[in-house]
N, C-alpha and C positions, 0 to 999 in steps of 0.2 A: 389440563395440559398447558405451558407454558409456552411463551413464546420465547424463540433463541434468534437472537440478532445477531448476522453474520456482518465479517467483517468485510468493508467495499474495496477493491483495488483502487491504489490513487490512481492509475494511470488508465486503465478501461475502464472502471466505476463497474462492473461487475462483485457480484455477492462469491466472497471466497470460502467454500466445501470445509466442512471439515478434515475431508479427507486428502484435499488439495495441500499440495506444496507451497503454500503461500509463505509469505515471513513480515513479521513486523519487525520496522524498525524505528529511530528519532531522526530527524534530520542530520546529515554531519557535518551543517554549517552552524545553527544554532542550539542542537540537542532538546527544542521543545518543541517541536512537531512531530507527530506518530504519524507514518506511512505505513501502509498495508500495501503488500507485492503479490498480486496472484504468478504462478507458475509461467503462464506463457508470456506475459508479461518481463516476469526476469528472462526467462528464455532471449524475448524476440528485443530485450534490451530498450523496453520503449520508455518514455521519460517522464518525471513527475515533479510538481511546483510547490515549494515551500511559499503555504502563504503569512507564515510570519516575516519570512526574511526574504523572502525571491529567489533561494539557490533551487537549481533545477539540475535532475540526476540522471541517468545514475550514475 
C-alpha cells in the first residue's frame, strides 16, 4: 500500500480530499509560489502569504 500525500491549505494548513473542491494556484505577484485553496477557505475568503515575495490574497 502506498502512501498518498495530500495537499495543505495555505490558509487553515488542513489536508485537502480528494474529493474536496480545492484549487491550486501560483502566486499572481510573482508566479513561483504554489498555493493550495481548500473549499471553505475560498468560500469564507480568508487570506494567504507569499513567502517568496510578501503578496497576500486573495
Amino acid at each position: 500500500m502506498s502512501n498518498l500525500e495530500l495537499p495543505i491549505c495555505s490558509s487553515c494548513r488542513s489536508p485537502i480530499l480528494p474529493h474536496e473542491k480545492g484549487v491550486k494556484m501560483f502566486c499572481p505577484n510573482c508566479g513561483e509560489t504554489v498555493f493550495w485553496r481548500c473549499r471553505k477557505c475560498r468560500i469564507l475568503v480568508n487570506s494567504y502569504k507569499c513567502v517568496k515575495c510578501g503578496f497576500v490574497g486573495p
